[in-house]
N, C-alpha and C positions, 0 to 999 in steps of 0.2 A: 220600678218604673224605668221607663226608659225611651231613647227618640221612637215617634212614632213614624213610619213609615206611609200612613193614610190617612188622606182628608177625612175627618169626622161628616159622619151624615148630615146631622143637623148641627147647632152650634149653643151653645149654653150662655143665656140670658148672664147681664154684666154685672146682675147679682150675685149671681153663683158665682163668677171669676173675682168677684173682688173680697167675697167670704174665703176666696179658697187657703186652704193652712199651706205652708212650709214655700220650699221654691217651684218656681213654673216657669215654663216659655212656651207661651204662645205665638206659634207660626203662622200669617196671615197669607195667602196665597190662595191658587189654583193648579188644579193638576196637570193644566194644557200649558200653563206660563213657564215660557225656556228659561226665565229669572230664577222663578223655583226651582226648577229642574237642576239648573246646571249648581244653585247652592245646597242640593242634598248630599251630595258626598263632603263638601264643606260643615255642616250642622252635625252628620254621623259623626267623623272626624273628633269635632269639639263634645261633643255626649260623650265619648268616651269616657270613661272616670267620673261621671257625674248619674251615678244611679238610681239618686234619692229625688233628681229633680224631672218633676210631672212634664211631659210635652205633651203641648194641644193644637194638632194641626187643623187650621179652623179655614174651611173654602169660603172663601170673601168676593165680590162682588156686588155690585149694582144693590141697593135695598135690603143689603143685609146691615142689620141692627149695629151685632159685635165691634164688628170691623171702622164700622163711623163712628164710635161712641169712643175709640181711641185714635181718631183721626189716618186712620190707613190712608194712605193716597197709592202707594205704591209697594210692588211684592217683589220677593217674600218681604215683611217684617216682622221682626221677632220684639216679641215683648217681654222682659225680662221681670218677674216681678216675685214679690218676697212677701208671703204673708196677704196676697190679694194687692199689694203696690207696685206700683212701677219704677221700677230702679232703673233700666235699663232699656235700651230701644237701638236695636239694627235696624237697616233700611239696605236691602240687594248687599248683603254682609260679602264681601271679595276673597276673606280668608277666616280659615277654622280661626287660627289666631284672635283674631277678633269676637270671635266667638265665647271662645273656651275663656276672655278674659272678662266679658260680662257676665258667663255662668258663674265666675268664683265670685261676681261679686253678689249670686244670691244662694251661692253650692259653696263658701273659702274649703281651698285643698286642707286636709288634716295636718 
């Protein structure tokens, strides 16, 4: 596994994310948002070295389920979560740094 680069088509009911095993981040955004945009080379950056943990790039907006059921307001946000919980929560994250220190708390470095 490893960052993904594309919005997922559809988005997987908060069941399935809160069953899911091991570590995740789920990135909440859109493809048009210069928010996003400008934190992907910031999120690549932090993925480095973290190859076990799942990313789910989830397009959010207006009447989508996901996104409100973990209170999104604003993009990107990253959801950091361990075993289907939430450990962790970025909001417009400014530096991989910040990133790469919520990954270890659900990726700890070896």
């Amino acid at each position: 596994m490893s960052m993904n680069t594309v919005y997922a088509a559809g988005e997987p009911a908060r069941t399935e994310v809160d069953a899911l095993g091991g570590p995740t981040v789920l990135e909440f955004g859109a493809p048009w948002c210069g928010h996003c945009l400008a934190a992907q080379p910031l999120i690549e950056a932090a993925f480095d070295g973290h190859p076990k943990v799942r990313h789910l790039k989830v397009e959010d907006g207006k009447g989508r389920p996901l996104g409100r059921s973990f209170g999104v307001k604003l993009w990107p946000t990253l959801v950091f979560l361990d075993e289907g919980r939430e450990v962790a929560r970025l909001v417009r994250p400014g530096q991989a740094a910040q990133i790469r220190d919520a990954l270890a708390l659900i990726d700890p470095p070896a």
